[in-house]
DRENLUM-636492 format. One record per residue (C-alpha): residue in one letter; x, y, z. Coordinates in steps of 0.001 Angstrom, whole numbers, plus 500000, padded with zeros to 6 digits. Layout:
REM residues N
aXYZ;...
END
This chain:
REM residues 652
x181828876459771780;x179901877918774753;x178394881354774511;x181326884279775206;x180543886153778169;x180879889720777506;x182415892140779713;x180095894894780515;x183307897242782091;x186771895943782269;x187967899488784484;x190361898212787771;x191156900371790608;x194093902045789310;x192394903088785932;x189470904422788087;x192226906547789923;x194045907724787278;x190950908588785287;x189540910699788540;x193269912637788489;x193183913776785050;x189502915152785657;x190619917111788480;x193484918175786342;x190908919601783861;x188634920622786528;x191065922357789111;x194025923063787802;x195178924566790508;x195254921167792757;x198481920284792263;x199559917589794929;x198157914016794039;x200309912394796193;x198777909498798315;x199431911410801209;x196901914430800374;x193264914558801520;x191381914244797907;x193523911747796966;x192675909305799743;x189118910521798980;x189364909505795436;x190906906089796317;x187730905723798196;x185509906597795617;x187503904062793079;x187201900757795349;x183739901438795979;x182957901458792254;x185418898867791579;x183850896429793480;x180157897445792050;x182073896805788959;x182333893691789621;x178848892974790698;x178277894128787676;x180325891691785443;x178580888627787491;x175445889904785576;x176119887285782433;x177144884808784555;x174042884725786678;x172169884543783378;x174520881755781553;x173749879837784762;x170072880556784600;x169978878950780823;x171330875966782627;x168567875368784589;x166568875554782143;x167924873019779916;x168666871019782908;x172538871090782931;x172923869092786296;x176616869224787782;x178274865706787684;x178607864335791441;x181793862829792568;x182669858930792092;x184532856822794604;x187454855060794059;x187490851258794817;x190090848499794824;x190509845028796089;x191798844458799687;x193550841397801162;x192292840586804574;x194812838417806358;x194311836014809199;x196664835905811806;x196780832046812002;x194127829661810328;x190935829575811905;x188657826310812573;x185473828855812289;x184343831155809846;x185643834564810291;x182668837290809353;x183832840749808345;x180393842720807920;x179853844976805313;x181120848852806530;x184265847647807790;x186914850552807763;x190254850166806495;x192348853139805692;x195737854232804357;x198824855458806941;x198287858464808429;x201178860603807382;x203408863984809191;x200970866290807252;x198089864337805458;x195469862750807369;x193924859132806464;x191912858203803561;x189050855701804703;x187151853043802913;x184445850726803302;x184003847563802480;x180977847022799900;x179365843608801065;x180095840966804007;x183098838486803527;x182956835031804711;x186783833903805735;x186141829857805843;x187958827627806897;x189296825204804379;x191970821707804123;x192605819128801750;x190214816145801588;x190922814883798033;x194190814745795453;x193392814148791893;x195804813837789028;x193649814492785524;x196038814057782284;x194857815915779742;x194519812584777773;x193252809958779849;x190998809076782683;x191680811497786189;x192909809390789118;x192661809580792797;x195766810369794624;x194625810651798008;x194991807027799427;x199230807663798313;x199126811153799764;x198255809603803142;x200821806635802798;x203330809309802242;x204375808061798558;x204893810066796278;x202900811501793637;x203148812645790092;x201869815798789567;x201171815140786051;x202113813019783317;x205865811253782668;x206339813704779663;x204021816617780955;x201668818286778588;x200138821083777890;x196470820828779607;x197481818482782538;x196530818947785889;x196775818649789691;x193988818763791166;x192550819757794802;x189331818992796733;x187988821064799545;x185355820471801922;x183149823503800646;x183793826036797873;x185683829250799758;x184647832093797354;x186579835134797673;x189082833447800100;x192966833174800093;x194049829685800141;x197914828623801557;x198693825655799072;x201880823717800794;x203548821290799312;x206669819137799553;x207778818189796187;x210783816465795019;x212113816291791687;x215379816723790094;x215924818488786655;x212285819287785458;x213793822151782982;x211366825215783838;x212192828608785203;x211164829074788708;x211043832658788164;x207861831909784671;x206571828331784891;x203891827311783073;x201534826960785460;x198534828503786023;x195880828151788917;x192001827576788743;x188773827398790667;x185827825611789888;x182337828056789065;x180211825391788492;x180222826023784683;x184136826113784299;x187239826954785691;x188042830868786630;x191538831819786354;x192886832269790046;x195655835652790936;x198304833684792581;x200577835563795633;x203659834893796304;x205043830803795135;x208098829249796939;x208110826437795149;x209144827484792063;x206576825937789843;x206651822838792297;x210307822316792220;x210978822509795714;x209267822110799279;x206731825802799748;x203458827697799657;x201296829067797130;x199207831071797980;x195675831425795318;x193343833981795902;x189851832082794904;x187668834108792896;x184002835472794466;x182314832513791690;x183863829411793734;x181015826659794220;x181447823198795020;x180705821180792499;x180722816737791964;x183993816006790004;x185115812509789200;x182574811118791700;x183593813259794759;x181746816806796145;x184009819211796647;x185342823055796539;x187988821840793822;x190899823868792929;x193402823498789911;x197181823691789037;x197053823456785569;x200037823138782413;x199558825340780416;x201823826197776563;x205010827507777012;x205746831128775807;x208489831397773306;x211885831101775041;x210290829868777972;x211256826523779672;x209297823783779794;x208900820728782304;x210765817432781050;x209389815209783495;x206689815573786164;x207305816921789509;x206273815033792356;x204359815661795489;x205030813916799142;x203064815847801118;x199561818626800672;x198297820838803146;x195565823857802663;x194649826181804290;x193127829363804283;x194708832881805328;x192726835426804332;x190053836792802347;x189839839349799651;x186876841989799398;x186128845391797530;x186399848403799211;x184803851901797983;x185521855106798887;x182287856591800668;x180462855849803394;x176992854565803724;x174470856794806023;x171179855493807029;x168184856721808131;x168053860452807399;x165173862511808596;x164533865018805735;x161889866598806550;x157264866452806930;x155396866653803432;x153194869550802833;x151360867628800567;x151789870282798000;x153516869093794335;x157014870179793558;x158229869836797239;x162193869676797486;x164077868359800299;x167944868819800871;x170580866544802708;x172853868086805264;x175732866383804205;x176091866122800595;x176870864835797776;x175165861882796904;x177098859179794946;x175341857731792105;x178198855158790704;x176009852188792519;x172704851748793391;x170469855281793783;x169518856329797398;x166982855336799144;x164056857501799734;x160897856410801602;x157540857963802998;x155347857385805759;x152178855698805728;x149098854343807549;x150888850767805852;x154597851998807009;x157434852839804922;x156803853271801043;x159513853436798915;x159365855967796184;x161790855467792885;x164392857580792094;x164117858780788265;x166277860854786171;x163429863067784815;x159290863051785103;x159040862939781533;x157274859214781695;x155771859625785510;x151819859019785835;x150006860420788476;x149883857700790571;x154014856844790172;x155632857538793520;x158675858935791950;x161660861477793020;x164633863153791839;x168095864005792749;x170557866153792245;x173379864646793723;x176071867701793712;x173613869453796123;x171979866398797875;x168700868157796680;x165269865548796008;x162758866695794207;x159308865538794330;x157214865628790899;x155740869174790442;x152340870390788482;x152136871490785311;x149217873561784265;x147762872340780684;x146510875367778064;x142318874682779577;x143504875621782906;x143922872349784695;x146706870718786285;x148556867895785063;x150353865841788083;x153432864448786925;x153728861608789454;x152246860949793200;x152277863666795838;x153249862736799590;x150822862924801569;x149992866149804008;x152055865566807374;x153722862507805707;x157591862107807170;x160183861811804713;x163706859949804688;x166285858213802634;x166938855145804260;x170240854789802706;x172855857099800560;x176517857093799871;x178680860139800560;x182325860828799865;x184466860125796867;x187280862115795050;x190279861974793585;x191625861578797212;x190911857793797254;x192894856949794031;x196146855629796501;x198887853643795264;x199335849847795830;x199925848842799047;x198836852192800779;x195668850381802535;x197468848728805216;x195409849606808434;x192375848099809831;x190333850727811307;x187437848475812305;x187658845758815195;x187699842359813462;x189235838876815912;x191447837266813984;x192452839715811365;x196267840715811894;x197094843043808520;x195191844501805450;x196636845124802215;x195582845986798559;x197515844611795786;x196942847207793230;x196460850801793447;x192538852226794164;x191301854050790701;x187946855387789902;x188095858851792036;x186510861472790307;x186012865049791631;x182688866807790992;x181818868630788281;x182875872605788182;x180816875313787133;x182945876249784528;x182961872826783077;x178861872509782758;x179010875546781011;x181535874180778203;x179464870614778020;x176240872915777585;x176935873331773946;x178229869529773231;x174042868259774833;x172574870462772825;x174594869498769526;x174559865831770263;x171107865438771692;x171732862425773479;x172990860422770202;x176252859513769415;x177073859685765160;x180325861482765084;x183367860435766564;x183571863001769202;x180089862101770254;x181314858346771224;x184158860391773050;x182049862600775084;x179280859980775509;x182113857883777134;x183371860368779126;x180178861208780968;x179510857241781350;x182519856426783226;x183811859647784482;x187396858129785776;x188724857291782272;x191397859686781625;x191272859181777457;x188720858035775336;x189385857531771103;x186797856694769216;x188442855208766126;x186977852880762585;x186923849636762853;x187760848115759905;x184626848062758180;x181574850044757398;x179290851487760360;x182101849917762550;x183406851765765108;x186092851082767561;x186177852797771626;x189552852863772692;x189252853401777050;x192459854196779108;x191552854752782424;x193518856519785227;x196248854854787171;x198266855867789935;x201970854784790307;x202872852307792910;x205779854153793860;x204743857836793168;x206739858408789942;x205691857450786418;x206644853879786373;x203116852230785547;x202393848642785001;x201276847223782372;x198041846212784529;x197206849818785490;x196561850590782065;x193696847931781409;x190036849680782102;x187772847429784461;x185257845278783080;x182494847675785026;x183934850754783107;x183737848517779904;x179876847779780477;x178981851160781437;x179962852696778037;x179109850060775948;x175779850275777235;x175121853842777297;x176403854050773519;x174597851528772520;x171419853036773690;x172203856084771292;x174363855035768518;x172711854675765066;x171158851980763903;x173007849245762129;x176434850655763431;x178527848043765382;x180305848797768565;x183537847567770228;x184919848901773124;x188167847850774417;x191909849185775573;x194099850146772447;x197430848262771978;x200156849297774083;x203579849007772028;x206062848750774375;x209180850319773801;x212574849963775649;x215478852295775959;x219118851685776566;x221149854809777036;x224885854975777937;x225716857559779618;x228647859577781774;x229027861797784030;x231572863596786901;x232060861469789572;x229797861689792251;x227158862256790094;x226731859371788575;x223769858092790635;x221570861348790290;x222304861343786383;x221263857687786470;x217942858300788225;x216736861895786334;x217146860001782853;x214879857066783976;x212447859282785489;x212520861168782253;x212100858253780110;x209295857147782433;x208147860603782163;x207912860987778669;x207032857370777054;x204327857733779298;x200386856766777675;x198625858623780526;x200695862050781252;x203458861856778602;x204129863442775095;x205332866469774068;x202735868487776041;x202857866443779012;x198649865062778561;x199584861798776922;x201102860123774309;x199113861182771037;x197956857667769709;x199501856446767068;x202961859034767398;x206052857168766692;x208865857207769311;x212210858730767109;x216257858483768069;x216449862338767775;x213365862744770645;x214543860957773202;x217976862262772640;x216582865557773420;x214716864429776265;x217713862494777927;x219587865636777048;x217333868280778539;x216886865944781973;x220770864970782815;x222178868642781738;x225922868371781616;x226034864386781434;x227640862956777773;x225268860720776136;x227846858165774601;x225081855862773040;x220835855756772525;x219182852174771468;x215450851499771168;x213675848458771397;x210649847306770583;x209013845014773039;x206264843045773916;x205346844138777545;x203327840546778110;x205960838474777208;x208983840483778096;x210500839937773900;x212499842220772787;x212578843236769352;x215747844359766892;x217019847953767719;x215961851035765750;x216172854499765464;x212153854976764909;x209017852638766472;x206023853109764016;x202448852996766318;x199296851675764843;x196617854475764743;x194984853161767677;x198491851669769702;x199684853995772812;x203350854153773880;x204450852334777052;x207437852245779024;x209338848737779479;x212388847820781502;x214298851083780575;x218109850631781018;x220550853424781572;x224195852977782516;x226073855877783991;x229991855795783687;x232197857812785402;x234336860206783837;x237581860400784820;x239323863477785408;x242080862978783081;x239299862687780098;x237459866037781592;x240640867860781671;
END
């Protein structure tokens, strides 16, 4: 626990005054009027705010000193960290060039009646190129792949895949060049009758060639129903897209593969057919961050003295990519000098520098002055009259740019040829700065753990401070001895401001995955194995009947599904409202109460839950209690509430 701060005189203003009147009562009995109105008294209210404010001053004494021991065991505050997501960058016809969007292009959200825009940036250039179809090749999983172009152009048509499909055929489709991060318009005209899969699920799945396999593809939105009727689909190719030399031909090749059908899920009796094949590409897809780049800042002329320190004028200084720039002049030009988190391993001649990114401060390496009197340099010193910069830093960041999906939809930079932006999921990853307060509480936890990780909470903390937008962190056994398990659930906004998360949201990126893995496996002990991963996510349905007067029926309706959302919720649900305690099973007699407490006067004729299986959409036998495994999480799936009216006769 951090150290308690004493209180060195916990008098107010009031108690100051009422102390001073029963002195003057003991003093001069004979003053009799303490009224507010009288003379003295306004003289004694004086007196009391003046010493309740050196009070004060006073009680800031431990504080100033708590903050002192932080400096010197080097408690830096956290910086912010910027919030990224994917955006969609759509053409507003296909193009017969390349369209370049350079890296720094602005997009932003809406700007609303009261809040003002949230800006981002896009991390790296996109290339939108142009793309068609220059080769058709059908590839059974058993057998030899044939070329269906020559029929394509004679307008026959063309099996997609074998008489019987199977599981592992494929369709596939040559481009002139590979079209990494692009989004590709497939269009088809197919004709089949009575292929037996859902249009809604078909077992399809879509594929780009890396050079050293094929990358699953996000598809957009289908209209041919898993190639049941004439449409587009449109595949968003991932950034790894190179052309490669398949069955004799150089291409950008794309797949629509079969793939095994989920139970209950239909499957294709015979092979659909294809008449005609157009592509084409739309758009491109690119990150965007949070922060904005800023180049060339003048900080200030060396004194060529050690220890110098140098301060931005616009901090802070985000450290979730690469570290800022910072270069001197010389007779040669610009040096670059390394950013470093300490001087602990700097020579003399290293031409190193730190930062403290909450204050935009850099710090160049100082002296240290050995027990025979000399000085020690603990890296290189910039040269007298030698003009400092940082060539390049990233600002911004916050909590501000986690926005829901869909909220990116303006394109604040001038790009020809670019009609609309979206992102298709919510931006996550904002993360205030660190407060005061909270340095002083993860004071005690460095100097406990000492930068190694044995206990449980250790692996917790350590996580926390690797990848600060994680909202929970378990650190769990893993079956076996010296095993331990890292359950990560990261934040997530709700697309549509409630508490109705996807399934999606709750999956940590594989960025936040690396970054804790490898900063606990640079201090866990040795011999201990490591997995870090999302916990299970039980899903769990509820169908309540309800009624309710008339008229009311809708708002009844809507206040138990937000409540359900609410409270089977893994990120902000629970009995205390921070979560759902891993592991906690989800009881009849709970949600009864929480259905009860949310509707008010509305009769709850009938509670079912169901388990579920929030991948494949099965639904379990009802029950009046869902066990969790010690590492599972609760999550809310396809809730179903039906409001009846009751009719006044029945009231009355």
């Amino acid at each position: 626990m951090a150290l308690p701060s004493p209180n060195l005189d916990d008098r107010r203003f009031q108690q100051l005054v009422d102390e001073a009147k029963r002195y003057v009562q003991q003093r001069a009995p004979e003053w009799t009027d303490h009224n507010v109105s009288d003379p003295g008294v306004t003289l004694i209210e004086t007196f009391a705010y003046l010493v309740d404010q050196l009070l004060y001053r006073l009680n800031r004494v431990p504080d100033k000193n708590y903050t002192a021991f932080l400096d010197l065991l080097d408690i830096r505050l956290f910086p912010p960290a910027a919030a990224t997501a994917e955006v969609d960058f759509w053409l507003s016809a296909p193009q017969s060039d390349a369209v370049v969007l350079p890296a720094g292009t602005e997009v932003t959200t809406a700007a609303g009646d009261t809040d003002e825009p949230v800006a981002f940036t896009t991390v790296e250039e996109l290339r939108i190129l142009p793309s068609e179809l220059i080769r058709l090749v059908t590839a059974p999983r058993t057998g030899e792949q044939t070329d269906r172009t020559g029929m394509l152009a004679d307008g026959q048509d063309v099996p997609c895949f074998q008489a019987a499909p199977e599981p592992g055929d494929a369709l596939l489709f040559g481009l002139p060049t590979a079209v990494p991060r692009c989004v590709v318009a497939v269009r088809l005209d197919s004709r089949v009758e009575g292929v037996g899969v859902d249009p809604r699920q078909p077992p399809l799945v879509w594929e780009a060639w890396d050079g050293g396999g094929w990358q699953p593809c996000e598809t957009g939105t289908d209209t041919t129903g898993g190639l049941n009727r004439p449409g587009e689909i449109m595949v968003h190719v991932p950034a790894g897209h190179t052309a490669s030399v398949i069955g004799g031909h150089r291409a950008g090749w794309l797949r629509c593969r079969v793939t095994e059908a989920e139970p209950g899920q239909p499957f294709y009796s015979e092979s659909p057919t294809v008449r005609e094949a157009e592509v084409f590409t739309v758009g491109g897809t690119m990150s965007v961050e949070h922060a904005e780049t800023v180049t060339d800042v003048f900080l200030g002329t060396s004194e060529g003295v050690a220890g110098q320190t140098f301060r931005l004028a616009r901090p802070p200084v985000l450290l979730d990519a690469e570290p800022p720039s910072v270069e001197v002049s010389s007779p040669d030009g610009w040096q670059r000098w390394d950013v470093v988190e300490h001087f602990g391993g700097s020579g003399p001649d290293d031409r190193h520098v730190r930062v403290d990114a909450t204050t935009g401060e850099f710090g160049f390496p100082p002296a240290l002055r050995e027990p025979d009197g000399t000085l020690r340099l603990c890296g290189a010193v910039p040269p007298k009259g030698a003009a400092i910069r940082v060539a390049r830093y990233r600002t911004g960041g916050g909590p501000a740019g986690n926005v829901a999906r869909g909220a990116i939809s303006v394109l604040r930079s001038s790009v020809p040829y670019v009609a609309r932006v979206s992102n298709r999921e919510a931006a996550r990853g904002g993360v205030a700065g660190e407060t005061l307060a909270n340095a002083k509480l993860r004071a005690p936890e460095a100097l406990r753990m000492q930068e190694r990780a044995v206990t449980a909470e250790d692996y917790e903390i350590l996580s926390r401070q690797a990848a600060p937008s994680v909202l929970r962190v378990r650190c769990l056994p893993a079956g076996g001895a010296g095993a331990v398990r890292v359950l990560v659930v990261p934040d997530a906004v709700a697309d549509e401001g409630d508490d109705r998360l996807r399934l999606e949201q709750l999956i940590p990126s594989d960025q936040v995955l690396r970054a804790i893995t490898r900063t606990l496996d640079e201090r866990r002990l040795i011999g201990t194995r490591l997995v870090v991963e999302p916990p299970v996510y039980q899903g769990v349905t509820v169908v309540a009947r309800l009624s309710a007067p008339p008229g009311d029926t809708d708002r009844v309706r809507e206040a138990a599904l937000d409540a359900l959302f609410r409270h089977l919720n893994p990120l902000r649900g629970g009995p205390d409202g921070t979560g759902w305690p891993f592991g906690r099973p989800v009881q009849y007699g709970e949600v009864f109460g929480v259905l009860q407490r949310a509707t008010g006067n509305a009769l709850i004729e009938d509670i079912r839950l169901f388990p579920a299986d929030p991948i494949t959409g099965r639904r379990g036998s009802p029950a009046d209690r869902i066990d969790l495994g010690a590492g599972a999480l609760v999550f809310s799936y396809q809730h179903q509430v039906v409001v009846t009216a009751i009719e006044p006769e029945a009231r009355r």
